[in-house]
C-alpha positions in Angstrom: 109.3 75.1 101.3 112.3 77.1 100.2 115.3 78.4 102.2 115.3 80.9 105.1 116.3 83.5 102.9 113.0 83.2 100.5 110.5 82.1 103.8 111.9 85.3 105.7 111.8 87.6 102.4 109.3 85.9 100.4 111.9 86.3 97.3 112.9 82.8 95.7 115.3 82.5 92.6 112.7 83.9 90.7 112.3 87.3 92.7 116.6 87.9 90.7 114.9 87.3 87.4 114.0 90.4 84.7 110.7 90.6 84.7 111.4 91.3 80.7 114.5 90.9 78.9 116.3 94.0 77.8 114.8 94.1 74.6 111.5 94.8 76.0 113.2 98.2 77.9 111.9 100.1 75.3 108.8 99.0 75.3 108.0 99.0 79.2 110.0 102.9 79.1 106.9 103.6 76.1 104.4 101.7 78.3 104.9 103.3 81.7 105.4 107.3 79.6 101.6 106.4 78.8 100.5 106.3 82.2 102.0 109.3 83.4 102.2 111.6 80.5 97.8 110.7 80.8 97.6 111.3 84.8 99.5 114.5 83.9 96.7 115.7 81.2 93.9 114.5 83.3 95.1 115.6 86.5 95.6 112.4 88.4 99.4 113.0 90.4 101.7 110.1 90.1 103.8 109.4 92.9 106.0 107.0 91.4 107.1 105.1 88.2 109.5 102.1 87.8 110.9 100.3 85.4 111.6 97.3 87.0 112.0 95.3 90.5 116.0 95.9 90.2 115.5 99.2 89.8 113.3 99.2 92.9 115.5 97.6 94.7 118.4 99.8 93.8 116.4 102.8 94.4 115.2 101.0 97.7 111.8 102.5 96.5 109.3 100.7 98.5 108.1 97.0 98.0 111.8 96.8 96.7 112.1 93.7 94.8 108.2 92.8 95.9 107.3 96.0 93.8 105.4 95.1 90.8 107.4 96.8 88.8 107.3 97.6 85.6 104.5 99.4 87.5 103.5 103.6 88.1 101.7 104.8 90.9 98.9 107.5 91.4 97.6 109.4 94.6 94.4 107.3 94.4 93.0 108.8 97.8 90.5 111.0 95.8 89.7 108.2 93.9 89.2 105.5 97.3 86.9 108.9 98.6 84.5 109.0 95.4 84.2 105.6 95.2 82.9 105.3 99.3 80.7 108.3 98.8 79.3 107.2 95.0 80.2 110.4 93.5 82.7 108.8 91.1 81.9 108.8 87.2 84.1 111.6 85.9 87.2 110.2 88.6 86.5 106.9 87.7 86.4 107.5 84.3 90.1 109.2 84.2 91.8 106.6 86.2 90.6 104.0 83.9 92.3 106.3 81.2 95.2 106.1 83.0 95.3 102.5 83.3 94.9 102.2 79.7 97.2 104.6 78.8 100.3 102.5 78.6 98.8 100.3 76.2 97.8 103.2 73.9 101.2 104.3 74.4 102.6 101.3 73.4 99.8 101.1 70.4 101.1 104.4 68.9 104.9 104.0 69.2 105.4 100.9 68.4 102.8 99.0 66.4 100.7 97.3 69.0 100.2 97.3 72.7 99.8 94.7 75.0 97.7 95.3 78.2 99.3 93.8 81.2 97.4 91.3 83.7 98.1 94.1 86.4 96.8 96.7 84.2 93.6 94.5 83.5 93.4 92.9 87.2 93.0 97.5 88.5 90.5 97.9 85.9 88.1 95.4 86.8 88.8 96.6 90.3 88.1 99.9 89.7 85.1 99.3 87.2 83.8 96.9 90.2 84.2 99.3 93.1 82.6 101.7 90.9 79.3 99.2 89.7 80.1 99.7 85.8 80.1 97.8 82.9 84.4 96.3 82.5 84.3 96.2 78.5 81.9 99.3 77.7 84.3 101.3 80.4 87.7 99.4 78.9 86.7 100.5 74.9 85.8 104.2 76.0 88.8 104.1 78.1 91.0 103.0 75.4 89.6 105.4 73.0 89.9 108.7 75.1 94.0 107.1 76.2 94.9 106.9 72.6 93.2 110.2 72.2 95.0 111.8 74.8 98.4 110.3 73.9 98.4 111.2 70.7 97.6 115.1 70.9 101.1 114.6 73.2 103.3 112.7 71.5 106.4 114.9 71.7 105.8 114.5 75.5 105.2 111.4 75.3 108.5 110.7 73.5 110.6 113.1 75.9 109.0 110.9 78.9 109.9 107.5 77.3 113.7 109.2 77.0 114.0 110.5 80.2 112.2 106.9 82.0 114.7 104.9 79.7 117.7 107.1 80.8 116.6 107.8 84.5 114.9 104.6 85.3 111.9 106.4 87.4 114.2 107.6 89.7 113.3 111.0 90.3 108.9 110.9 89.3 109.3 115.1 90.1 112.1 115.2 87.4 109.8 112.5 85.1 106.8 114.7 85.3 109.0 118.4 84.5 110.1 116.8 81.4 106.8 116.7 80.1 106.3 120.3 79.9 110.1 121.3 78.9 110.2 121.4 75.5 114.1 121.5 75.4 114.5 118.6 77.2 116.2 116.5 74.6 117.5 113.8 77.0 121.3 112.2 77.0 123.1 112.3 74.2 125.1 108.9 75.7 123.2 105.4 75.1 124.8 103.9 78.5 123.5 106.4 80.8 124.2 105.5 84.3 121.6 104.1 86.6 
């Protein structure tokens, strides 16, 4: 059921909604800086980030509105590879930091941190591919994301700047930020999408 526009599409009413309300920005900017700002450290290369499905839509990134944004992406080919071949402990073991890195992120900026359901629903894929344990790999996980967040947390603050002011458009320009030190980010609140 639904009109030709949501059969052809597969977007309903819904599909136009924020995924979060504007006061979560912040938060999902702090959430999505964790992921990348870890991929970076361990050597995982991102291929995207965004903030939201409008902003995959307006960006025409791929999936547009379908995207599940907020959401960041990684090359994950090296990953699929060690996973066939069973040689995938140490990979395994830094994409799960990855994935947990937004909620450590979100843990050391603002209080607490929430881990997603898509967050969660890749770990346990990733901890099943690889035949590991889900909560012994999610605590030592955890552990080594707030660890590696941490010793970066003025990166981590100039990537939550530029991801709030840029809205993932550019994941090139996202990732140079983390190393410039002078990047200090707009000085206007209302910066243009």
């Amino acid at each position: 059921p639904g009109t030709a526009f949501e059969l052809a599409t597969g977007l309903g009413p819904s599909a136009f909604a924020p995924a979060a309300s504007f006061n979560d920005a912040p938060r999902i900017a702090t959430h999505e800086a964790g992921h990348l700002l870890a991929a970076y450290a361990l050597g995982v290369p991102a291929v995207d980030a965004t903030l939201s499905r409008l902003d995959a839509l307006l960006q025409n990134k791929p999936g547009g509105l379908n995207n599940a944004a907020p959401a960041s992406a990684f090359a994950d080919a090296p990953l699929r590879e060690a996973l066939a071949t069973g040689t995938n402990g140490e990979l395994v073991d830094r994409y799960a930091v990855v994935l947990l890195a937004g909620v450590a992120a979100e843990a050391l900026v603002h209080g607490d941190g929430r881990l997603g359901a898509h967050d969660d629903l890749l770990l346990k894929g990733l901890v099943d591919a690889a035949g590991g344990d889900y909560e012994c790999t999610k605590r030592a996980a955890l552990a080594r994301a707030l660890d590696v967040i941490a010793m970066r947390r003025p990166a981590l603050d100039r990537v939550r700047r530029h991801l709030g002011e840029h809205r993932g458009r550019s994941i090139g320009e996202t990732v140079l930020c983390i190393d410039d030190e002078a990047y200090a980010g707009s000085e206007r609140r209302d910066a243009v999408r």
